[in-house]
N, C-alpha and C positions, 0 to 999 in steps of 0.2 A: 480456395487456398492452394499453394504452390506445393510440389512434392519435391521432397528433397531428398537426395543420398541417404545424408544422416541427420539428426540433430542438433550436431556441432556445425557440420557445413552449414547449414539451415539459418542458424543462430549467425553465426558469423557473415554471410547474406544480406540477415534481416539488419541486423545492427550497420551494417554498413551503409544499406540507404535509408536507414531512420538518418542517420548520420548526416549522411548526404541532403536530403531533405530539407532538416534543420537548418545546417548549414546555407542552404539557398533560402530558406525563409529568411533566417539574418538579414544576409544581403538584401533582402527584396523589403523588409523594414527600413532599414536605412535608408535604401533610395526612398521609400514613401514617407518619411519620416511627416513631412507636413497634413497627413493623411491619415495619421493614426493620434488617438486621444488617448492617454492613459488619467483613467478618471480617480484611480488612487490604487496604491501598489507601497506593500511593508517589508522590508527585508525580516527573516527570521537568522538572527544572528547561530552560529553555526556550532554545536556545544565541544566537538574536538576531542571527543569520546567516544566510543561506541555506546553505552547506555547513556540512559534518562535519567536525567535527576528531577526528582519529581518536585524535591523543595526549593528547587534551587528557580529564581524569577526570573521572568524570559520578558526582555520590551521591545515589543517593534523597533523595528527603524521605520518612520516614513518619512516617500522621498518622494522629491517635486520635479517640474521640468526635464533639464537633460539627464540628472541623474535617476530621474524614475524610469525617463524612456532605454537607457541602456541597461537598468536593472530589468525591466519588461525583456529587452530583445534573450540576455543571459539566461533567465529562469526560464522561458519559453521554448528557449535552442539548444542549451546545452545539455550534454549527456557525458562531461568528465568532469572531474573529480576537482572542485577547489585545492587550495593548499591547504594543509592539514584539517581537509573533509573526510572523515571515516568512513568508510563503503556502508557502515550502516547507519548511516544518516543522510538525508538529503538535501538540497540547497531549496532552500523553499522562499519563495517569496510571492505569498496570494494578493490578491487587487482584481482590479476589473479593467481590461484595455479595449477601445473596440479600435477594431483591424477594417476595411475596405474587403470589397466581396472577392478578388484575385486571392488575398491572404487568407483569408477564414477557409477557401477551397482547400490552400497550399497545407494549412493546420489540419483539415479532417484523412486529406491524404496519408498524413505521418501518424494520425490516430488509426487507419487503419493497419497500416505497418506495424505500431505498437501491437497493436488487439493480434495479430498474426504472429508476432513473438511469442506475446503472452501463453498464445494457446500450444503452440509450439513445446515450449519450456513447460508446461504444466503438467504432463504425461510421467515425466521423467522423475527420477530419485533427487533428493535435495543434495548428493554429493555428484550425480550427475550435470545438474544445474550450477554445485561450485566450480566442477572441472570448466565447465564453457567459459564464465564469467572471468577465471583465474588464467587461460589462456594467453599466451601474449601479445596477440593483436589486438585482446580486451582488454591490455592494461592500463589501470587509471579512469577505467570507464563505471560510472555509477549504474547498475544493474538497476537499481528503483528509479534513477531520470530516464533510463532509458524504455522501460516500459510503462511509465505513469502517461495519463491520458491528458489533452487540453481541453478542458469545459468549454462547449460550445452554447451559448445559452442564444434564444430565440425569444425577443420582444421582452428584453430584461426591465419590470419596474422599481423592485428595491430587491437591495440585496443586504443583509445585515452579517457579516462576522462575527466570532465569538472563538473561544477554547472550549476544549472537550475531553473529556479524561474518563467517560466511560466503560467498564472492560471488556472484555468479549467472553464469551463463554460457548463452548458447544461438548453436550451430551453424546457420549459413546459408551456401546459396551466394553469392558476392559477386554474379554479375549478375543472380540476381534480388532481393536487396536494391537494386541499384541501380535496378534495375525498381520496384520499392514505392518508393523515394524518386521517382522521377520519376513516378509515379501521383499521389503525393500531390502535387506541384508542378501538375502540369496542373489537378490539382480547385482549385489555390488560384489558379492564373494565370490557368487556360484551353488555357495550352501549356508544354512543358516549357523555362524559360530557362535560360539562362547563368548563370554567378557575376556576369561585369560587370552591375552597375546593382542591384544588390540590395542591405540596405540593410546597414550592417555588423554583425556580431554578432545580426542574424537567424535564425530557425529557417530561414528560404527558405536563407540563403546555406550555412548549414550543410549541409542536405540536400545542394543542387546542390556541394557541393565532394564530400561523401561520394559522391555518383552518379559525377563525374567519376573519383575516386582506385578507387573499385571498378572502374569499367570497365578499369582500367589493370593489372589481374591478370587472369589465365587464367580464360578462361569457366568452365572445372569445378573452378575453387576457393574453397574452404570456409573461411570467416572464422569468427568470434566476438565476439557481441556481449557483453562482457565487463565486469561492473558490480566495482567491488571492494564488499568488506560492510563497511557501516554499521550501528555498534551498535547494534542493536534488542533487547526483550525479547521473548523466546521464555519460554511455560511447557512442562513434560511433564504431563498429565492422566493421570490414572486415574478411570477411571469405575466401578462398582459392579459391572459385565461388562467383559465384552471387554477388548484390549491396551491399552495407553497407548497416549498419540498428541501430538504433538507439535503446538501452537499459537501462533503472533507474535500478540503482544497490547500494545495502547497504551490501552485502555480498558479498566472490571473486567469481568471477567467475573461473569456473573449469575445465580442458580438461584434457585428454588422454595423459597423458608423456609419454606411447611405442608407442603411434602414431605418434605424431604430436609434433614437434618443438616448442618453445619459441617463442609466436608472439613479435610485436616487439611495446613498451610500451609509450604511451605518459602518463607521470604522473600528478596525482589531486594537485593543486595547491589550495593554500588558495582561501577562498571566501573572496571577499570584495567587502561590501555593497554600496562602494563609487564609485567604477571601474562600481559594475552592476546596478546603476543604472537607472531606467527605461527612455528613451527620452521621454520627452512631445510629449501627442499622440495630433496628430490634431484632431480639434473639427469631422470631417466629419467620424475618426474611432472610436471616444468613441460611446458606442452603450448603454452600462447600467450608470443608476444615481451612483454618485459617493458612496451614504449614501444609505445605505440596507436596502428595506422596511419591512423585517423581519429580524433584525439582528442576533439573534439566531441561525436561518436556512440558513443564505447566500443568502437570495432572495435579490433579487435586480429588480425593474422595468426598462424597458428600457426608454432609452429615447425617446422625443414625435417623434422625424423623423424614429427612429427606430420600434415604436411601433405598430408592425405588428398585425395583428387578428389569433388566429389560424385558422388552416384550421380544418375542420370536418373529422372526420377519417370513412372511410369505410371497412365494414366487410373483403375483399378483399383483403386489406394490408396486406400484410405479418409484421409479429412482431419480428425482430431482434434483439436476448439478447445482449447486450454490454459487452462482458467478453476479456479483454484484459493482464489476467494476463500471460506473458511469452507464447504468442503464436505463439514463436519459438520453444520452447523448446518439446522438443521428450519424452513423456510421454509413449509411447508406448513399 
């Protein structure tokens, strides 16, 4: 990996020949245009909001011929911003294309430049991370196209589509989350302040309210930073060996057309909010209070049967980073 001055130089770098990259991919589709198969590809129509609405139904678009092949080159290449696409949303359109062996090289090259971003950007404060992105020669650039990764799949036999709205959840002790949010304030202040004088609806003021409401529980208890799920498309893969494996995909996925054959396609069907659902959970699985004791941040306390103590951590434990972006895919 490359060393950089700074961060921002770094970022603005890396973003530029993801950019560059991309952009000769394009090009390099087009000329091969008769050499590429797009075996099925759905526009996700674009919601023009920053949130989710969860009831509201979502229907594919699917598209055939030239209009699939130039939705392929778009979703695959670009990293700005539709018209009235909200920076936190992204232009998604999953399917499966396979690309000739020149392209699939040209795709793992700009997945490594992503991964290099990635890791880059990841060290740093979340208002760190806004200043680069808000920059002006990042303006109009989507931050999530530009570091989402392209699936490269090897010896694809089925691949089936679906929606997914499961949540995320991860356990922490409350004081030392309060501990990381007051870490991250002093990198942004210098020292760690107070709510007074911050600015309203701020990430600062956020933080520092989250820091304050955590210190307000018992030091050995164990919160939940608790995301509810937002429909996304998830595929299941089978590959020509080994088990299935399960993949979130906003972009097609791509194989080797002088290798490897046309897997064989189960298509994304509309989301409906009525069909999924959630069953009423029994009292004995709800684990977190319904009502978020830091709404802002998604903490959530457990409930009292659940409310475990942490455990004290020893020098000993090994610390293992949680990095699960496409770690399938062949970077190498």
């Amino acid at each position: 990996m490359a060393i950089y001055l700074t961060p921002a130089s770094g970022a603005k770098e890396l973003i530029s020949r993801i950019d560059e990259g991309l952009k000769s991919l394009a090009t390099d589709m087009r000329a091969n245009a008769g050499s590429i198969r797009v075996d099925a590809i759905w526009e996700i129509p674009l919601r023009v909001t920053p949130l989710v609405d969860k009831k509201k139904l979502i229907v594919p678009v699917a598209h055939t011929a030239s209009e699939a092949f130039d939705l392929a080159i778009e979703c695959l290449t670009t990293i700005w911003l539709r018209t009235g696409q909200s920076t936190r949303e992204t232009f998604r359109a999953p399917g499966v294309v396979g690309l000739p062996s020149p392209l699939i090289e040209q795709v793992r090259e700009v997945n490594k430049l992503r991964l290099e971003l990635y890791f880059l950007l990841k060290p740093l404060t979340a208002q760190e991370r806004v200043n680069i992105w808000r920059a002006r020669e990042h303006n109009n650039i989507s931050a999530l196209q530009t570091t989402r990764l392209t699936h490269i799949i090897e010896a694809p036999r089925t691949i089936r589509f679906y929606w997914e709205t499961t949540p995320s959840m991860k356990r922490v002790n409350a004081h030392e989350l309060a501990a990381q949010y007051s870490k991250e304030l002093k990198e942004i202040h210098g020292h760690d302040p107070v709510k007074e004088g911050l600015p309203d609806n701020s990430h600062d003021l956020k933080l520092a309210r989250g820091r304050d409401l955590l210190l307000e529980l018992p030091s050995n208890e164990v919160v939940a930073i608790y995301r509810p799920g937002q429909p996304h498309v998830r595929a299941r893969i089978r590959l020509a060996e080994g088990k299935p494996y399960i993949d979130p995909t906003s972009v097609p996925f791509v194989y080797d057309v002088e290798r490897f054959d046309a897997p064989t396609i189960t298509p994304l069907e509309s989301y409906d909010p009525a069909a999924k659902a959630d069953a009423p959970r029994s009292e004995k699985k709800v684990k977190v209070e319904a009502e978020a004791y830091v709404r802002d941040l998604y903490i959530h306390r457990y409930v009292k049967a659940h409310r475990k103590p942490s455990k004290a951590k020893t020098s000993s434990e090994p610390q293992q980073e949680q990095h699960v972006r496409h770690q399938r895919n062949k970077m190498e």
